[in-house]
C-alpha positions, 0 to 999 in steps of 0.5 A, spaced: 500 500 500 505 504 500 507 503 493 500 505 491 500 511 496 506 513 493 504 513 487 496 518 488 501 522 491 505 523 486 498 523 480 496 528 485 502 532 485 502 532 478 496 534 476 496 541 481 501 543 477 500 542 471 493 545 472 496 550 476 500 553 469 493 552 465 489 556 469 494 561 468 494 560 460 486 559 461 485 567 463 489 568 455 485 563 451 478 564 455 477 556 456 472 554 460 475 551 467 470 547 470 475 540 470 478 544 476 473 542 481 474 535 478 481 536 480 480 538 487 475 533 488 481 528 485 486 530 489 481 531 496 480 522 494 488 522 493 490 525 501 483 522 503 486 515 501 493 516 503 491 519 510 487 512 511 492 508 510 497 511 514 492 511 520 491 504 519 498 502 519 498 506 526 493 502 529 496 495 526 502 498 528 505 496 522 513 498 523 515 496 515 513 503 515 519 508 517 515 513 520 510 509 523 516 505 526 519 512 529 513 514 533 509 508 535 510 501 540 505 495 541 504 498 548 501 504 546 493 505 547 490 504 541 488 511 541 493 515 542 496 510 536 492 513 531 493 521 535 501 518 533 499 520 526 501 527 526 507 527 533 511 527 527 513 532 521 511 527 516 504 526 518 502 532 521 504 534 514 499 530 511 494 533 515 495 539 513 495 538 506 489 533 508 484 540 511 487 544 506 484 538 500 478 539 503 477 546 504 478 546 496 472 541 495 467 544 501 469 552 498 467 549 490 460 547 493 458 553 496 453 557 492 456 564 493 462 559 489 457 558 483 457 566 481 464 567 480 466 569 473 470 564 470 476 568 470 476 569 479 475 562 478 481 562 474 486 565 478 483 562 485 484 555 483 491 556 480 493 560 486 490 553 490 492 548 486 499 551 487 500 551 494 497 545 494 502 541 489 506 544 494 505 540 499 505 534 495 512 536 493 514 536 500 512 529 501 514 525 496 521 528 497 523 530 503 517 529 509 515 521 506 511 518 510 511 512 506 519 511 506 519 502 508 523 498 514 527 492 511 525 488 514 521 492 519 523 492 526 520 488 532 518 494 535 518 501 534 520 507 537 515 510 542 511 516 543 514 522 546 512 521 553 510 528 554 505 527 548 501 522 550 495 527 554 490 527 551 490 535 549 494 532 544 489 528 541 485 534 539 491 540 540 496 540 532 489 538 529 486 543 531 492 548 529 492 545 522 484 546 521 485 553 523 491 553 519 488 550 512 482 554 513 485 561 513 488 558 505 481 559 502 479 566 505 486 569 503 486 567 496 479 569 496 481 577 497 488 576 493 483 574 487 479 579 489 484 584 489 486 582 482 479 582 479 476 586 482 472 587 489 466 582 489 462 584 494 458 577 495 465 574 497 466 579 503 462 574 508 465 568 505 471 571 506 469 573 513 466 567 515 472 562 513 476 567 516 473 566 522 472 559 522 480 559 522 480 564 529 476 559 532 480 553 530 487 557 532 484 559 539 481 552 540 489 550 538 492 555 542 489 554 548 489 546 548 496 547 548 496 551 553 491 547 557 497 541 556 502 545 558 500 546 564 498 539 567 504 536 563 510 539 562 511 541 570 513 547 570 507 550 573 505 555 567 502 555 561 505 559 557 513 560 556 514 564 550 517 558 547 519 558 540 512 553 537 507 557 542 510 563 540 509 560 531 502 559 534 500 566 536 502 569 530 497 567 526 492 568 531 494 575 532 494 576 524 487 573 522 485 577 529 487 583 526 484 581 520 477 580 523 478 588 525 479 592 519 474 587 514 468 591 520 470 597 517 472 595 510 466 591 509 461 597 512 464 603 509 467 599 503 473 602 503 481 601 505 482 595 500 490 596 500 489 596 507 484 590 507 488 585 502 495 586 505 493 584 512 489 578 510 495 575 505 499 576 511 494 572 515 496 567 509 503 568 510 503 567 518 500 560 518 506 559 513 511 561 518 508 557 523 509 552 520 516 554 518 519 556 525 515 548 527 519 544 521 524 547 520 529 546 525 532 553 525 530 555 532 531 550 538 524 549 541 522 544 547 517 541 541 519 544 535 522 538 530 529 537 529 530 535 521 531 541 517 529 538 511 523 542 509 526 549 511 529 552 505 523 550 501 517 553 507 523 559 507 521 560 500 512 558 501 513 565 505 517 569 501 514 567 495 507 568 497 510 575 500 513 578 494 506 577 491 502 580 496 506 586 497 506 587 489 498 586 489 498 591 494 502 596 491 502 596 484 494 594 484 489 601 484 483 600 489 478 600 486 473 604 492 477 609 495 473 613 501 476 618 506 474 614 513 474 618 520 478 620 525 482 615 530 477 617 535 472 615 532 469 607 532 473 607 525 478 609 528 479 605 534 477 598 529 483 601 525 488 603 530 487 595 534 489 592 528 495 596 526 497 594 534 495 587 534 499 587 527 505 590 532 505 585 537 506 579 531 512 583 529 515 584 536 513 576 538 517 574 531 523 579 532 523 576 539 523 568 536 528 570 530 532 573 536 538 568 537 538 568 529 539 575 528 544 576 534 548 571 531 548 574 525 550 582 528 553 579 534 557 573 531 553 570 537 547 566 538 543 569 543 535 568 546 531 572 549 528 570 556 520 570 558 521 576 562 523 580 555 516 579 552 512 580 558 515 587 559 513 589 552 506 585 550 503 585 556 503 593 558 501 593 549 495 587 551 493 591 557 491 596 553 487 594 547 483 591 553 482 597 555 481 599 549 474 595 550 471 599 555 471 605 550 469 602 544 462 600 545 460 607 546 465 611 541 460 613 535 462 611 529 463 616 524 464 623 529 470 622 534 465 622 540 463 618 545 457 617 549 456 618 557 456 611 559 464 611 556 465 616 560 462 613 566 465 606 565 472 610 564 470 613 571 470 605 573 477 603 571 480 609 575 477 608 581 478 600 581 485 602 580 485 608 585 482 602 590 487 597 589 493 602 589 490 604 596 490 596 598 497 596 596 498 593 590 504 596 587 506 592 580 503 597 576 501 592 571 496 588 575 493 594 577 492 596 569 491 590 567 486 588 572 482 594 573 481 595 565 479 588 565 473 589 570 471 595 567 471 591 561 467 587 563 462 592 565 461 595 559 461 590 555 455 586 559 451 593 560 452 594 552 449 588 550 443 588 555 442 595 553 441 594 546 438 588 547 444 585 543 442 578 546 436 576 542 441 577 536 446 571 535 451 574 530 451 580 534 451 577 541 457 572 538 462 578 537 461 581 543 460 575 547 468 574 544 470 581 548 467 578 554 471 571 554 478 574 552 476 580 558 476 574 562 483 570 560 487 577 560 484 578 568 485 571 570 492 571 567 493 578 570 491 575 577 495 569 576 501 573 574 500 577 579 499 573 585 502 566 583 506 563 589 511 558 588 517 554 593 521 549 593 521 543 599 525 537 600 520 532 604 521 525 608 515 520 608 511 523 614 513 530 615 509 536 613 509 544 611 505 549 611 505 554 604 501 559 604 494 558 608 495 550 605 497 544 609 501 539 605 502 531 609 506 527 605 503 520 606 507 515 603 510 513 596 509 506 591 511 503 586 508 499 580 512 496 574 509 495 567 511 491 561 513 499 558 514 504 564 515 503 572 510 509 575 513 512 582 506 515 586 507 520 592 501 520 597 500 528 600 493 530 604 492 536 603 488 541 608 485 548 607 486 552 614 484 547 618 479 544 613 482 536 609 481 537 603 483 531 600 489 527 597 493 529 590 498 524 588 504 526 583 508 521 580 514 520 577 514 515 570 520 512 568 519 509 560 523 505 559 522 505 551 524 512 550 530 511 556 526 517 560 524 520 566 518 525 567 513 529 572 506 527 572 503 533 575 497 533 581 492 539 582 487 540 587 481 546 584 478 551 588 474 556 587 479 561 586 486 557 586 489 551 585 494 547 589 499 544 584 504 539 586 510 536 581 515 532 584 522 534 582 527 529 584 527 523 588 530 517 591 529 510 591 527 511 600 523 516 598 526 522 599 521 528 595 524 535 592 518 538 590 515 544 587 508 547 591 505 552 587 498 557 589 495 558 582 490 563 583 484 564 577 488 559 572 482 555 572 478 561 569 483 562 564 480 556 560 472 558 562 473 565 558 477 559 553 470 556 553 467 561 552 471 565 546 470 559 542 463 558 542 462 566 541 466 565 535 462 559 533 455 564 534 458 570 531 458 566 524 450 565 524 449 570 519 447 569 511 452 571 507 
């Protein structure tokens, strides 16, 4: 089967190119295209194909394929088996290609499609069919994941220990969704920038960009969720090189979603509009690059460099085109917008700022390489470098919030309930100052926040905006990101941390917690040996109960890792991991007081399934 998958990779890759280049010959010749939907339904029935095949060789465990050998064993469940498909560069790849595929045949089926003039048509499949033969080039060459073992081993390599969670069962998925499902839109304002605006294809480019926010913040936010119970360092976000790839894009298409409101209602800022909606494009394109390449060190990032130089050239290439669109292609609606202080202006302006914290997040990943350049030395920029300038930046668009539902749209003037609001962040901060809050940021962050909040939910009632689920989708957005900025404000603010060594039966006491350590065991298996370490836990004078943090060892992968214990409250979470140990029992471990962490994936929750809402809308 892998010869055959081998060869519909090969057919498929083929046939993208070559009509990739006729479509091109078509807009001379005035030729009818129909055969193109034909095409992509082909190549969707290829990727589908290969995709099942190799899915299937993970669940048989099949190691006569190099890759399914690579990251899978016979211990593993068969579940995350299958999730294995995408824990390398080759399936993940796959994937890619496999959500892009179908994002080419459900846009074809779509009705707004069937209006499209022959040449749009023309120009769209040709940029389509190129990215994904693209694709295909990678993967019959130097990302295979139908390369053969012979003979095959009698056993694999195993997972990576740190992936076998189950936010890594929908995590990279969800990313390569939200990645795909960005290709149809941005192709769609770059045909439009060359033919000429088509205003049916706004809310189909709205909606699809919308989808790919939603799928990107499920990713992000995933990763975020596995980082914290898995990895042991008791945060959820490090500023690492791959969380930082992931951010790009969402802040990209963020940005987007802000300046398509002004473009789409005032009809204007086409420049504007196409420009910030190929680099949506182009962002996805170096999240995969910073991921795949090699070229930064990352805790998760894959170490082969073989897809560098080609992905290097996806996004100089894709940049080159759009920078030239956006140029030397005149807009065709041209209209003088009002002030910055005006709802336009606002919406303008957020746009530009999230655009700015993508630059600094780049600048910041790219670091070790530019100083090695310059400096002739490779030097990376701590966390505390991107906390002191996007947080402070962060803080602001948040404060941005309380103002914008009353500032009018076209008159640089605000309505009295934004006075009043703004009223209520400076007395929230006056309060905390006076309660000895001295990081000034938690009092900015915390304080716009609640404001926020306030505005946006007395908006929404005042206006009725509930009974309208589109509308209540967008602002119902607002609200979920308020409540992720003020629980990591807290969070960052309040976080408590200290490490203890510890025999069996003693206790300390951290904060207004008891910890008891009862007893430890340890339990053998045919892959692993788990060392489980017994701690009450009691609140004042209150048991709470027990946490059980472990030690694995995988004796496939010859590795040792942290396994996690959390206790939830209301408010906080007491997080336990053990640090070292020794064969008597002899704990150091990490104690942690979380304050709020637990709401960061409640306001999560709820930002996706407003993103989800704000899509009821025709179009």
């Amino acid at each position: 089967m892998a010869l055959v998958c081998s060869f519909f990779m090969v057919l498929a890759f083929f046939s993208c190119g070559f009509s990739s280049v006729y479509l091109l010959y078509s807009l001379w010749t005035n030729k009818q295209i129909e055969f193109a939907e034909w095409v992509q339904q082909i190549v969707f029935f290829c990727v589908s194909f290969c995709f099942l095949i190799l899915l299937i060789a993970f669940l048989k465990r099949d190691f006569s394929y190099v890759y399914v050998a690579s990251y899978t064993d016979t211990y593993l469940p068969w579940y995350y088996a299958l999730t294995a498909i995408w824990a390398g560069q080759e399936g993940s790849l796959l994937l890619w290609l496999l959500f892009l595929a179908g994002s080419g045949v459900i846009f074809l089926r779509q009705h707004q499609y069937k209006k499209l003039d022959n040449n749009f048509k023309a120009i769209f499949w040709s940029l389509f069919f190129a990215t994904e033969a693209f694709f295909f080039l990678i993967l019959i060459t130097v990302a295979n994941p139908f390369l053969i073992n012979n003979p095959p081993p009698s056993q694999g390599n195993g997972l990576n220990p740190l992936l076998i969670h189950p936010g890594m069962i929908f995590h990279p998925p969800a990313l390569f969704l939200g990645y795909a499902l960005g290709v149809v839109p941005a192709l769609l304002g770059i045909s439009m920038r060359i033919c000429g605006v088509r205003q049916e294809l706004y809310g189909v480019i709205r909606k699809w960009t919308m989808f790919s926010w939603v799928f990107l913040s499920i990713g992000i936010i995933l990763g975020m969720w596995w980082s914290y119970y898995e990895l042991g360092w008791g945060g959820y976000w490090a500023w690492d090189p791959v969380e930082n790839s992931s951010l790009v894009p969402w802040l990209c298409t963020t940005a987007f979603l802000h300046v398509n409101i002004v473009a789409t209602r005032e009809k204007s800022l086409e420049r504007t509009w196409g420009f910030i909606l190929g680099l949506t494009l182009i962002s996805c394109y170096v999240a995969t690059f910073l991921t795949r390449s090699g070229i930064i060190e990352s805790l998760h990032a894959f170490s082969q460099g073989g897809v560098g130089k080609p992905f290097l050239f996806l996004i100089l290439s894709n940049l080159i085109l759009v920078l030239y669109i956006t140029i030397l292609f005149p807009a065709k609606n041209t209209k003088n917008l009002s002030g910055m202080l005006s709802k336009n202006g606002v919406l303008i302006v957020s746009s530009w700022i999230f655009l700015g914290l993508c630059s600094i997040i780049l600048i910041g990943t790219m670091y070790p390489i530019i100083s090695k350049v310059i400096l002739d030395q490779s030097k990376g920029l701590s966390a505390s470098f991107y906390n002191k300038v996007f947080l402070p930046i962060a803080s602001f668009l948040i404060f941005l919030i309380i103002l914008c539902p009353w500032i009018k749209w076209k008159k640089e003037s605000m309505q009295t309930e934004g006075f009043i609001f703004f009223g209520v962040f400076v007395v929230l901060s006056l309060l905390m100052w006076s309660f000895k809050v001295k990081n000034l940021l938690v009092i900015l962050s915390v304080a716009s926040s609640i404001s926020a909040l306030l505005s946006v939910v007395y908006f929404v009632f005042k206006y009725n905006l509930y009974s309208k689920i589109s509308i209540l989708g967008k602002w119902g957005i607002h609200f979920g990101i308020i409540i992720v900025a003020i629980s990591i404000a807290i969070s960052a603010g309040y976080k408590k941390s200290a490490d203890f060594i510890l025999a069996k039966g003693q206790s300390i006491k951290f904060g207004t917690y008891k910890i008891s350590y009862q007893d430890f065991k340890k339990k053998n298996s045919k892959d692993k040996i788990i060392y489980s370490y017994k701690f009450n836990i009691h609140y004042k004078d209150s048991y709470l109960g027990t946490l059980i943090p472990e030690k694995i060892y995988y004796l496939v992968q010859d590795n040792l890792f942290s396994k996690v214990a959390v206790y939830k409250r209301f408010f906080d979470e007491l997080y336990i991991s053990v640090l070292q140990s020794t064969e008597d029992g002899i704990l150091k471990i990490e104690v942690q007081i979380n304050p709020m962490v637990h709401w960061i994936w409640f306001g999560a929750i709820i930002l996706t399934f407003m993103g989800l809402l704000a899509n009821f809308k025709r179009t």
